[in-house]
C-alpha positions as CSV (number, residue, x, y, z in Angstrom):
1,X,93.6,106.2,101.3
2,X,97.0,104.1,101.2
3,X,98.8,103.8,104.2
4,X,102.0,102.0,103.6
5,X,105.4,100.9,105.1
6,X,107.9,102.7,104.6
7,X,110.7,102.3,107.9
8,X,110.4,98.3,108.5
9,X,113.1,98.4,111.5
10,X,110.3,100.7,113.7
11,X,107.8,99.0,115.6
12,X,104.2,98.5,113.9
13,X,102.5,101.5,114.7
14,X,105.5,103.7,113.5
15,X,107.5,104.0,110.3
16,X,104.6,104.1,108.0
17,X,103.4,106.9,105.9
18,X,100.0,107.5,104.5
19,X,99.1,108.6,101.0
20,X,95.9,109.9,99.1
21,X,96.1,107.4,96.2
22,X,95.4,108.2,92.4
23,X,92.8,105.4,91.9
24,X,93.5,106.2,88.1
25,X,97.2,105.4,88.1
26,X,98.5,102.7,86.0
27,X,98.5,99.4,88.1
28,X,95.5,100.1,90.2
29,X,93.3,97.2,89.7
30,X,89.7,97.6,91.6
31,X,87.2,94.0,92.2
32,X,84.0,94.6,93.7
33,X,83.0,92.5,96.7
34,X,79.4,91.5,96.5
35,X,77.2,91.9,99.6
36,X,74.4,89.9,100.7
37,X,72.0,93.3,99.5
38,X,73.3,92.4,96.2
39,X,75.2,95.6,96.2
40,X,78.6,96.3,96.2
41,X,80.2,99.2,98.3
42,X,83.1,97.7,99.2
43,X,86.2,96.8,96.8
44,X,89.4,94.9,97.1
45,X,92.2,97.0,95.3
46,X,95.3,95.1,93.8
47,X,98.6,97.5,93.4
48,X,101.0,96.0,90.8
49,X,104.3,98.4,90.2
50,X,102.2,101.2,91.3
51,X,104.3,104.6,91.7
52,X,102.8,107.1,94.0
53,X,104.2,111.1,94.0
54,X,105.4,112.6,97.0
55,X,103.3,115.0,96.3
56,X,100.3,113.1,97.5
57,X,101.4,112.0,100.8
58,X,99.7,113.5,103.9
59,X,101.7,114.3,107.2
60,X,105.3,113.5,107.7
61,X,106.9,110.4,107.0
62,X,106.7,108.0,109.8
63,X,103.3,109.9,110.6
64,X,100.4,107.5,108.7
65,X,99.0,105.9,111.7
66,X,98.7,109.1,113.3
67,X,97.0,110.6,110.1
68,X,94.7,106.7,109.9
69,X,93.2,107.5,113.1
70,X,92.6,111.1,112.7
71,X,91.1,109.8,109.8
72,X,89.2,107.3,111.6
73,X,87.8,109.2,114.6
74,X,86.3,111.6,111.8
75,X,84.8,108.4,109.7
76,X,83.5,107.2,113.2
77,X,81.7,110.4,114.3
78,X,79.8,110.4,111.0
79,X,78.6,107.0,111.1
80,X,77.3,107.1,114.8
81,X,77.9,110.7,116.1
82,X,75.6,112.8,114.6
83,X,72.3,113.9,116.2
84,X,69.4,112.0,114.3
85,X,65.9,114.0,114.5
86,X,63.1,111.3,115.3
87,X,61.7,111.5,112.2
88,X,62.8,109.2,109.5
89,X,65.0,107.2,111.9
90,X,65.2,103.8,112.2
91,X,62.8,103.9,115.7
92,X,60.5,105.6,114.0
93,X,60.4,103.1,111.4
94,X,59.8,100.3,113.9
95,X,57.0,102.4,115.8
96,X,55.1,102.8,112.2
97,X,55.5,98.8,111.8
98,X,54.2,98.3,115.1
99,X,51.2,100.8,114.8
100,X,50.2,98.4,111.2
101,X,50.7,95.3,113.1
102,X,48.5,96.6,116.2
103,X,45.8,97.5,113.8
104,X,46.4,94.5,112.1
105,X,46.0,92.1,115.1
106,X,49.4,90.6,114.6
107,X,51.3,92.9,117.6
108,X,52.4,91.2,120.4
109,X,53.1,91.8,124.1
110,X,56.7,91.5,123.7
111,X,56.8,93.3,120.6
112,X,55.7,96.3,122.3
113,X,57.9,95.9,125.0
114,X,60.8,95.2,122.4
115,X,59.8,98.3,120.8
116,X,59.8,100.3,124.2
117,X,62.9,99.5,124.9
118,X,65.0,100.7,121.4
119,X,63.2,103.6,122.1
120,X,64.7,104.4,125.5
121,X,68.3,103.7,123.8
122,X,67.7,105.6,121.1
123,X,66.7,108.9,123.0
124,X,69.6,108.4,125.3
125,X,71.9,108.0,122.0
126,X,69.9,111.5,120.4
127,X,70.4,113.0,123.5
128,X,74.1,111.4,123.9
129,X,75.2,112.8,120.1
130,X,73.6,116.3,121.2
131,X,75.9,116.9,123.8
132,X,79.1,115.1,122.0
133,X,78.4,117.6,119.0
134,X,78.5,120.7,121.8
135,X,82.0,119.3,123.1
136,X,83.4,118.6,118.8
137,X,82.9,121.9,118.0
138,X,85.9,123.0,120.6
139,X,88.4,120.7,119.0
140,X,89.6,117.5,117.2
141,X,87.2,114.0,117.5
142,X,88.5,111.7,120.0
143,X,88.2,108.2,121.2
144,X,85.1,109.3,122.8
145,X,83.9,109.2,119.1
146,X,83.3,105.6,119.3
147,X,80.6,105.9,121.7
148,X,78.0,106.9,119.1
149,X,79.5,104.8,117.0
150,X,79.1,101.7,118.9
151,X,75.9,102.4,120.0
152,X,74.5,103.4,116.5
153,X,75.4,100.5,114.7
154,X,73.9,98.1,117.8
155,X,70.9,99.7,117.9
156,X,70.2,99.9,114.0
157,X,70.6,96.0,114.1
158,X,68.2,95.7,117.1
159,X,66.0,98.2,115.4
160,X,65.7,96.5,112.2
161,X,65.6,93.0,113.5
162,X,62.5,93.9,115.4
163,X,61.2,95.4,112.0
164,X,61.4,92.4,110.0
165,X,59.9,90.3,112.7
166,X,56.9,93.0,112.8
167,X,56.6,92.3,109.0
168,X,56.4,88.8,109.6
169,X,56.7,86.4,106.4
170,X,56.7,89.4,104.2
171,X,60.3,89.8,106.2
172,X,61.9,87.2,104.5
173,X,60.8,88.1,100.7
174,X,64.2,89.7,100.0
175,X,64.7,88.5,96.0
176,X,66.7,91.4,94.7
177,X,70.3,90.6,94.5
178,X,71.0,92.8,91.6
179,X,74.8,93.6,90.9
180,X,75.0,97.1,91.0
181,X,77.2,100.4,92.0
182,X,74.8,101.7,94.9
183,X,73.9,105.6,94.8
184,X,75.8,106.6,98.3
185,X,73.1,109.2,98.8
186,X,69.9,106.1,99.0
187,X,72.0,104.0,101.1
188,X,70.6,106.2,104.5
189,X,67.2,107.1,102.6
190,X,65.9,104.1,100.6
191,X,63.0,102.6,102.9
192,X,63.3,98.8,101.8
193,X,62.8,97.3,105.4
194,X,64.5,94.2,104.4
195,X,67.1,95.4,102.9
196,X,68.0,98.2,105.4
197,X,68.4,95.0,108.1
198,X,70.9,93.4,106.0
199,X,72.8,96.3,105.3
200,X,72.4,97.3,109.1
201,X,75.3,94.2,109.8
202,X,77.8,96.2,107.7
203,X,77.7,99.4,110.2
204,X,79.1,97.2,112.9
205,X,82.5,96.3,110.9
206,X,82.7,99.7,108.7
207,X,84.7,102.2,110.5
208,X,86.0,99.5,113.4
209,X,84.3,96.9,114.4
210,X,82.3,96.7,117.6
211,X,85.2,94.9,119.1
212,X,87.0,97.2,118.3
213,X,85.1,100.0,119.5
214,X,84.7,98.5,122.8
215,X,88.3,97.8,123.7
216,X,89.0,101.9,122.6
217,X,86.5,102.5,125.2
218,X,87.8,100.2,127.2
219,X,91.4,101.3,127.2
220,X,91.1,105.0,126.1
221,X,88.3,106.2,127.6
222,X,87.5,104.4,131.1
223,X,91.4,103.5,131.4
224,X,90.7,100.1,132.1
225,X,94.3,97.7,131.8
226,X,95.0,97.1,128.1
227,X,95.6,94.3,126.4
228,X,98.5,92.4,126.2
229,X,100.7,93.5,123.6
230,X,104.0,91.9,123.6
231,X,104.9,93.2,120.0
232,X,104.1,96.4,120.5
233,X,108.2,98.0,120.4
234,X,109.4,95.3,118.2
235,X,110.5,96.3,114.8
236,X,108.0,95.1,112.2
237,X,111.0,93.6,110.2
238,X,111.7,91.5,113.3
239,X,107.9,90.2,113.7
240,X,106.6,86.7,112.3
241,X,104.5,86.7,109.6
C-alpha cells in the first residue's frame, strides 16, 4: 500500500493518491526491522526511481486518504473488532496461570483480584464486539471501529502482564531472539507466554496507536472539540518541513 503525493498546492489530507505497489518492481528495496521477539514483521521499504502503472492505483486521484482510512477502519476492526470465544483467549490464559499458581501456593490476593477484574473488561469487550459485528454487517466500518481496537490491545497488555507475573521468575527466561520471517498464521496461536507479552506492545501502535485511537473517539465519535489544527487548509507545498 503506497499512498503518495501527487497535488502539493492542496492541503495535507488532499491531493494524494494511493497505489497497490508491485513489491517486485525494480527499485523496491525491503530491510527488516527486528523486534524485541526476535522476529521481524515489520519492514522499512526504500523506493529508488520506482515507476508505478496507473493501472494499480485505487480510487480517483486526489482520493488516497480517503481510500487509507477505508483501509484503516477495516485493518482496525480485525485487530480489535472481532468477537473472541472464551476459549483460547488471552483471559483464559491468565485464569489457567492463576489456577497452577493457586495449586501451587504462589497466588496471591491481588492476583486474584487483578485477574477478576480483566475478566469483567473482557466480557464487556466479547459482548461489545457482538453487537458492533450486528451493526457492520449493514454497512461500511467506521470510527466506531476503534473502540474494539482500543480496548483489545489495552487489555491484551494487561492480560499478559498479569501472566508473566503469575509465572514468576520463569517470566523473565525469554532467550530466543532468533532472526526469522514469522508464520502470520502462529502469531495469534503460538502459546509462548513470554513471548505473547512482548508482542502484545506491538497491537497498541499497529493499526493507530492508542493515541491515536482515543482522540478518533474523542473527536469522531463523542464530538468532543478537536484539536487544534492550524495547518489543516494550507497547501502542503506551503508547510515547513
Amino acid at each position: 500500500m503506497l499512498v503518495a503525493r501527487s497535488d502539493p498546492s492542496q492541503p495535507k489530507h488532499r491531493g494524494l493518491i494511493y497505489f497497490a505497489l508491485d513489491m517486485q518492481l525494480p527499485g523496491v528495496e525491503v530491510r527488516p526491522l527486528r523486534q524485541m521477539t526476535g522476529e521481524a514483521e515489520f519492514n522499512e521499504v526504500y523506493l529508488t526511481d520506482v515507476r508505478v502503472p496507473d493501472r494499480d492505483r485505487l480510487g480517483e486521484p486526489g482520493d488516497g486518504w480517503r481510500v487509507a482510512l477505508t483501509t484503516l477502519m477495516n485493518e482496525r476492526v480485525s485487530i480489535g473488532g472481532r468477537p473472541v470465544q472464551r476459549s483460547g483467549s488471552s483471559i483464559t490464559q491468565a485464569l489457567k496461570l492463576y489456577q497452577q499458581a493457586a495449586t501451587a501456593g504462589t497466588a496471591r490476593v491481588v492476583d486474584r483480584d487483578r485477574l477478576m477484574r480483566l475478566w469483567t473488561r473482557a466480557e464487556v469487550l466479547r459482548l461489545t464486539n457482538i453487537r458492533a459485528t450486528d451493526a457492520r454487517e449493514r454497512g461500511t466500518p467506521g470510527p466506531e471501529g476503534s473502540i474494539g481496537k482500543l480496548a483489545t490491545t489495552e487489555l491484551n497488555k494487561d492480560v499478559y502482564e498479569l501472566c508473566v507475573t503469575l509465572l514468576g521468575p520463569e517470566g523473565a527466561l525469554y532467550d530466543d531472539y532468533t532472526m526469522i520471517r514469522p508464520d502470520i498464521g502462529r502469531i495469534f496461536t503460538q502459546r509462548d507466554i513470554r513471548k505473547l507479552f512482548l508482542r502484545s506492545r506491538a497491537n497498541s501502535i499497529e493499526g493507530g496507536s492508542s493515541e491515536i485511537m482515543r482522540n478518533i473517539l474523542g473527536e469522531r465519535v463523542l464530538g468532543l472539540p478537536a484539536e487544534p489544527r492550524v495547518d489543516k487548509d494550507t497547501p502542503w507545498s506551503e508547510l515547513p518541513r
